[in-house]
C-alpha positions in Angstrom: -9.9 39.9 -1.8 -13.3 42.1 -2.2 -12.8 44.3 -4.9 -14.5 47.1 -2.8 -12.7 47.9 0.2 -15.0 48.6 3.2 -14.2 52.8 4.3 -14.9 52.0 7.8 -11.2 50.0 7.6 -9.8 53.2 5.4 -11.1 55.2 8.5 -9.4 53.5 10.9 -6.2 52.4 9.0 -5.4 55.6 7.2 -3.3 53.9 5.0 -0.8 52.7 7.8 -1.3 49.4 8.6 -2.7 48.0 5.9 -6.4 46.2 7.5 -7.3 45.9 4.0 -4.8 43.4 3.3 -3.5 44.7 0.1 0.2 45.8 -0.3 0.1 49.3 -0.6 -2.8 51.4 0.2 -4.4 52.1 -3.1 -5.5 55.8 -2.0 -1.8 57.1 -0.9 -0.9 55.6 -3.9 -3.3 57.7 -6.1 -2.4 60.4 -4.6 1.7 60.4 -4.8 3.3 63.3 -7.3 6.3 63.6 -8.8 8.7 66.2 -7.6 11.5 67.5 -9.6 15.1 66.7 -7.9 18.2 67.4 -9.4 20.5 64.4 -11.1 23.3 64.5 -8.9 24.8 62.5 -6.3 25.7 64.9 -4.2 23.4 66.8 -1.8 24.1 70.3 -0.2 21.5 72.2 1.8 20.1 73.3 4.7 18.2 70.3 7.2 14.6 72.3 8.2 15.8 70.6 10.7 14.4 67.3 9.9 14.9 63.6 9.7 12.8 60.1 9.6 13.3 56.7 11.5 11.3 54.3 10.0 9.6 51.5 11.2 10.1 48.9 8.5 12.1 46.0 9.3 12.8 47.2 12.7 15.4 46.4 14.8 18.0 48.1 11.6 15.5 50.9 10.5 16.9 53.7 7.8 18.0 56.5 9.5 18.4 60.0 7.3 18.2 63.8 7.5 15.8 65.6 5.2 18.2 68.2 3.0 16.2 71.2 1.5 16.8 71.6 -2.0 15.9 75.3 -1.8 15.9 77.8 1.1 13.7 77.2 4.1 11.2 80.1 4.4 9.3 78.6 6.9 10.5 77.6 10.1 10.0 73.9 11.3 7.1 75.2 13.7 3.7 73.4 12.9 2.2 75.9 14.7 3.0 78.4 12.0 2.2 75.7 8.8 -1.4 75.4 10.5 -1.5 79.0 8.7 -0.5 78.2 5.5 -2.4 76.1 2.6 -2.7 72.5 2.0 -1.1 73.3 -1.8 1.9 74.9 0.2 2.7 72.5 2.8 2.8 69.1 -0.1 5.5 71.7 -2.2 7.1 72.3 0.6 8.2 68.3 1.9 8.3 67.4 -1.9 11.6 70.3 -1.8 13.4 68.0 0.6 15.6 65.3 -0.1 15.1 61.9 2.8 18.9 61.2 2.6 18.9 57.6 4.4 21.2 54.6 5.2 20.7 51.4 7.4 21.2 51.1 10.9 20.2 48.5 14.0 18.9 50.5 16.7 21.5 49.7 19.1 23.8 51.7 17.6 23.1 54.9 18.8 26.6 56.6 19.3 27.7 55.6 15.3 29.4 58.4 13.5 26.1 58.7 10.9 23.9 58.6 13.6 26.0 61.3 15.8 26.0 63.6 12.8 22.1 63.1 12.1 21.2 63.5 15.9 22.7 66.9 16.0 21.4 68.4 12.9 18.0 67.5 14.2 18.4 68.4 17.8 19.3 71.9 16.4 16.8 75.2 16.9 17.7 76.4 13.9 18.2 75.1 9.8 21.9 73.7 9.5 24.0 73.1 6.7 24.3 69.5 5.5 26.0 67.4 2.9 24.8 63.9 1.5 26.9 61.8 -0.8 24.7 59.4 -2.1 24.8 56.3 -3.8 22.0 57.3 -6.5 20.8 60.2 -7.5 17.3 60.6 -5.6 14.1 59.1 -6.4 11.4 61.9 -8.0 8.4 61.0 -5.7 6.2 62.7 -2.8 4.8 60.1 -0.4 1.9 60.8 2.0 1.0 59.0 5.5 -1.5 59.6 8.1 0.4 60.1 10.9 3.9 61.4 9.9 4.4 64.6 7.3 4.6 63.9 3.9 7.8 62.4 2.4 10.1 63.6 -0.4 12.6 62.2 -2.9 14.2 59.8 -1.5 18.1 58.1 -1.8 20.3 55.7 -0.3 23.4 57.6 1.0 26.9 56.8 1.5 28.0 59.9 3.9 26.5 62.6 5.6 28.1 65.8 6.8 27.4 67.8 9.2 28.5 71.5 7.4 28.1 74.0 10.8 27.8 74.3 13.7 24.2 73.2 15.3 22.6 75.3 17.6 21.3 73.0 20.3 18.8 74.6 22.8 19.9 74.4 26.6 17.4 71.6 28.2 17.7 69.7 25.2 21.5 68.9 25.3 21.5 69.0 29.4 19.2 65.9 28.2 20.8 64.1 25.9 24.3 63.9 28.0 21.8 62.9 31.2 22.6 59.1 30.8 21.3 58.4 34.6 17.8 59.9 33.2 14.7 57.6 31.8 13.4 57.9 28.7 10.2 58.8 30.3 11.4 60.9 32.8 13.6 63.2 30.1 10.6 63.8 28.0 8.4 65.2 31.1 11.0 67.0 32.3 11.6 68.7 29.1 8.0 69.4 28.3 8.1 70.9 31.9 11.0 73.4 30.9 8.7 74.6 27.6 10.3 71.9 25.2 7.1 71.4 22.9 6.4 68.1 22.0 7.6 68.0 18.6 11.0 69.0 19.5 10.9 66.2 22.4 9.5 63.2 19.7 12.5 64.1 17.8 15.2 63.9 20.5 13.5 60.6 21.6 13.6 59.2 17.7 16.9 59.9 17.8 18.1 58.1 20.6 19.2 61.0 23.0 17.0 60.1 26.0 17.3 57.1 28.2 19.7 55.6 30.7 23.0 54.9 29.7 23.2 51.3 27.5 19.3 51.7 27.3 19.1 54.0 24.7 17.4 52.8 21.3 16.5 54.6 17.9 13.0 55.2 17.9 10.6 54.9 14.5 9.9 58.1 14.0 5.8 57.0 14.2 6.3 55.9 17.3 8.4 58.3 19.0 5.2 61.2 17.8 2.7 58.9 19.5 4.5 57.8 22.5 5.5 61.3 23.3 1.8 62.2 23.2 0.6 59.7 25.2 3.2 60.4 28.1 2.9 64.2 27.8 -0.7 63.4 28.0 -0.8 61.3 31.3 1.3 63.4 33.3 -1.3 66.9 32.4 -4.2 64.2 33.2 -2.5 63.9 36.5 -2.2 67.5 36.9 -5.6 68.3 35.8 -7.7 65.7 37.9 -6.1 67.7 41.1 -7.3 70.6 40.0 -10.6 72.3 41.0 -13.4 71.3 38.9 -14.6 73.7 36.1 -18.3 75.2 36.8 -18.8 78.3 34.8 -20.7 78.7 31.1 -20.3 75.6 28.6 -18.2 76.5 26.3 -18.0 75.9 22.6 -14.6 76.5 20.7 -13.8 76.2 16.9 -11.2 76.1 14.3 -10.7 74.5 10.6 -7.9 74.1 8.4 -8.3 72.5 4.6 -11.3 70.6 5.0 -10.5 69.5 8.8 -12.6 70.9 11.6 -12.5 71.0 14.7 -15.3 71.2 18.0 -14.3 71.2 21.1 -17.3 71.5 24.1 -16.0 72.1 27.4 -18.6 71.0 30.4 -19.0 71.8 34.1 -17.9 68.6 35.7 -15.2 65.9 36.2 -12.6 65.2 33.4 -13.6 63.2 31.1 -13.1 63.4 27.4 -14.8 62.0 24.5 -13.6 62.1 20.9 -15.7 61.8 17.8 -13.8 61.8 14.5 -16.1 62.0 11.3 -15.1 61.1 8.0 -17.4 62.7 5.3 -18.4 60.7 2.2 -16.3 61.4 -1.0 -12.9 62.2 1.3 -9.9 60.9 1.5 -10.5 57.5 2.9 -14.1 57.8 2.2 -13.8 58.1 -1.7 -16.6 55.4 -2.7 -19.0 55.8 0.7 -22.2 57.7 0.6 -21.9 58.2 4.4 -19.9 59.6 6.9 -17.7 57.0 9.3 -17.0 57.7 12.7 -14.9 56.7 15.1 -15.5 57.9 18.6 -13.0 57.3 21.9 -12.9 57.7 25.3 -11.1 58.3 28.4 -12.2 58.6 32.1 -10.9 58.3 35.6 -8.6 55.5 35.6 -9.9 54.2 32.0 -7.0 55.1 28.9 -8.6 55.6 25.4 -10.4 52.8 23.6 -7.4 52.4 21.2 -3.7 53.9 20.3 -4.7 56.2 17.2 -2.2 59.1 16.8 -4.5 61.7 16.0 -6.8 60.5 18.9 -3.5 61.6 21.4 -3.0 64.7 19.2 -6.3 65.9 20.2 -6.2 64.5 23.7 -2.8 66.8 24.7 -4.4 70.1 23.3 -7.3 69.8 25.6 -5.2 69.0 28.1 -3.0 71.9 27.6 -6.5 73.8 27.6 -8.1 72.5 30.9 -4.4 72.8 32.8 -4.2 76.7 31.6 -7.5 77.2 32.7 -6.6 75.1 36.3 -9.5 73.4 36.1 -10.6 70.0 35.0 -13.6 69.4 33.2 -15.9 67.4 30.7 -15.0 67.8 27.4 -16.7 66.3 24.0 -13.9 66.8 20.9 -14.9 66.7 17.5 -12.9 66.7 14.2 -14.8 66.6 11.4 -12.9 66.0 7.8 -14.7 66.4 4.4 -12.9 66.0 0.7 -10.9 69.1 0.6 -8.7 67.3 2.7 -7.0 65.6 -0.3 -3.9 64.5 0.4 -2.7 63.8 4.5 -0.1 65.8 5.6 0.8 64.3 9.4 -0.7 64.2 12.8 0.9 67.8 13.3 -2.3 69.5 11.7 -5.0 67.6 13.9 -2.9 69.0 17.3 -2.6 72.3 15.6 -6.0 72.7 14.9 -7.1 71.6 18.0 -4.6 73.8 19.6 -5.9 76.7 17.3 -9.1 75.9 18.3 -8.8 76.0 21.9 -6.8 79.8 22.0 -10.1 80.8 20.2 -12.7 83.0 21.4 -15.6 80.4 22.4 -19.5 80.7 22.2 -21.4 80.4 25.4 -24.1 79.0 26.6 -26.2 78.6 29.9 -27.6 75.6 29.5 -26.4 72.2 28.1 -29.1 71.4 25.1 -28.7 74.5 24.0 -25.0 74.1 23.2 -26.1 70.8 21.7 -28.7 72.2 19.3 -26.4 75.5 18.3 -23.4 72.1 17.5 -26.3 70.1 15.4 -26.4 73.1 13.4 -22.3 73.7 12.3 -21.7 69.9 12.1 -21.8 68.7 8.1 -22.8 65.3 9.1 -25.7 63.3 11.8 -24.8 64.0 15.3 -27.7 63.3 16.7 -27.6 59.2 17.1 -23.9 60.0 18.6 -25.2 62.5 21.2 -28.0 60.0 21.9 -25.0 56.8 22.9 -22.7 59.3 24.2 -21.4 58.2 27.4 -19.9 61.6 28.5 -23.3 63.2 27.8 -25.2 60.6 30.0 -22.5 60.9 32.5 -22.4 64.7 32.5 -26.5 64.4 33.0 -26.4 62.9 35.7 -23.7 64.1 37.6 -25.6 67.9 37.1 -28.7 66.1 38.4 -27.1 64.6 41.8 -24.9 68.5 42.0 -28.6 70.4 41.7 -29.4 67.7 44.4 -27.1 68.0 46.5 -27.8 71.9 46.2 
């Protein structure tokens, strides 16, 4: 094993699936704090709602709620933690308590499960009670994709305390046994169910024809959601007129992350560039920035499945369908060291998202957006612009337009 771990694999891993073929990612590892949790093993407290199906060992999976240890004053919205601070959101999760047990994912109807599934299916923070088996484990753990992780315990019983408060579409849903997985999650993202609300009924294993329904890792249920959300807009949003007003030029950052988003007269087609600045999290020892860049057009799906890459994808779908028109679009997230410590996929949608309801910058003419981005970038864009296939494509599809003309 090198004893200098190549970034470009820290890039693309973030610490998930382990390309560097240690163990344990060393970086999440530096980067875990300790989080005072009571000595006791009982558990009483409000669920945000939350709750985690891992991935490990999969087909039985622990299975838990998250029980606050203090008062929730902050709804589970990410669309409201976008607007708080990096600091705020680790203290937060380190406050909650990842009550888990054992379960095969066949076993969707089990009492634990049932009492789980409808703490987390509820709109608002419910009561809970965990007996568990040891008092919890002191620790914060951190993951690219999923929010951070708190103190963690094995747990003998949990306890639903009140009554949940289930929205409408979402239980019509989960006692729809005739309904496909697939098809429930369009058709609540159609009724306004946002998409963090619809990864969580999937996780849980409310969707899906009857004797078909499964317990979802959480990591996957975030990602697949995403990705289906995101095909059925792309279907929308190829019928739609195409986009031929002013380029346009949104922007947004949160803690280090930010984000570009270029929106072009022409076809859909989108083209993500994600930069990793040199001395960041998963760029500690590189003097360079790493990027990874992915693409999707027509028929063709993105390069790769990267979580963040779909996170980024649906927000400028959302974008193009509000604005009934499809278009080209060139998405950038840029990420320096004040990013210290990951706190989920949640962030990279919200900033897009933030981004996107922004007031843009306008331009008439195509280089001139291009030179005006060269300037606000903190790394080289200019060998990227130079490969990019959307640019090439969009050049050439304004030359046969003019034409045409």
């Amino acid at each position: 094993m090198p004893s200098r771990i190549d970034p470009s694999l820290c890039v693309r891993c973030k610490g998930t699936r382990l390309l560097c073929g240690l163990s344990k990612c060393p970086i999440l590892e530096r980067v875990k704090s300790q989080a005072k949790v009571p000595k006791t093993n009982l558990v009483e407290g409000p669920s945000p709602p939350s709750a985690l199906v891992g991935e490990r060992e999969y087909p039985k999976v622990s299975v838990g709620p998250m029980v606050a240890l203090r008062e929730p004053d902050l709804p589970e919205r990410p669309a409201l933690w976008i607007r708080r601070s990096l600091s705020y959101m680790i203290s937060r999760f380190s406050s909650q308590v990842y009550a888990h047990f054992r379960m095969d994912v066949r076993r969707v109807d089990e009492p634990q499960v049932e009492e789980v599934r409808w703490a987390l299916l509820s709109e608002v923070p419910v009561e809970m009670e965990a007996k568990l088996k040891r008092p919890p484990t002191p620790r914060i753990s951190f993951d690219g994709l999923l929010t951070p992780l708190g103190p963690t315990a094995p747990v003998e019983r949990v306890k639903l305390a009140e009554e949940p408060k289930i929205p409408t579409p979402i239980e019509r849903s989960v006692y729809d046994r005739d309904l496909s997985a697939a098809e429930g999650i369009v058709e609540l993202y159609g009724k306004g169910v946002d998409v963090y609300s619809i990864s969580k009924v999937l996780s849980l294993g409310s969707l899906g024809v009857r004797g078909g329904r499964r317990l979802v890792p959480t990591r996957w249920a975030i990602t697949a959601v995403d990705s289906m959300v995101g095909n059925w807009l792309r279907r929308l949003v190829e019928q739609m007129s195409l986009y031929a007003g002013d380029i346009l030029l949104f922007r947004s950052s949160y803690e280090g992350n930010r984000y570009f988003v270029l929106i072009v007269p022409g076809p859909y087609i989108l083209e993500i560039v994600e930069a990793w600045l040199p001395r960041g999290l998963w760029t500690q020892f590189s003097g360079e920035a790493h990027v990874l860049i992915n693409w999707e057009h027509t028929r063709t799906g993105l390069d790769y499945m990267d979580g963040g890459h779909y996170a980024m994808r649906i927000a400028v779908l959302e974008k193009l369908r509000s604005m009934r028109r499809q278009a080209s679009v060139l998405a950038i997230r840029e990420v320096g060291p004040e990013y210290y410590a990951p706190v989920g996929v949640w962030q990279v949608r919200e900033g897009m998202r933030m981004a996107l309801s922004s007031e843009p910058a306008r331009f008439g003419e195509l280089d001139e957006a291009l030179r005006f981005l060269r300037g606000k970038v903190r790394f080289d864009l200019t060998p990227i612009l130079r490969s990019s296939r959307l640019l090439r494509f969009v050049k050439r599809w304004t030359s046969l337009e003019g034409f045409l003309d």
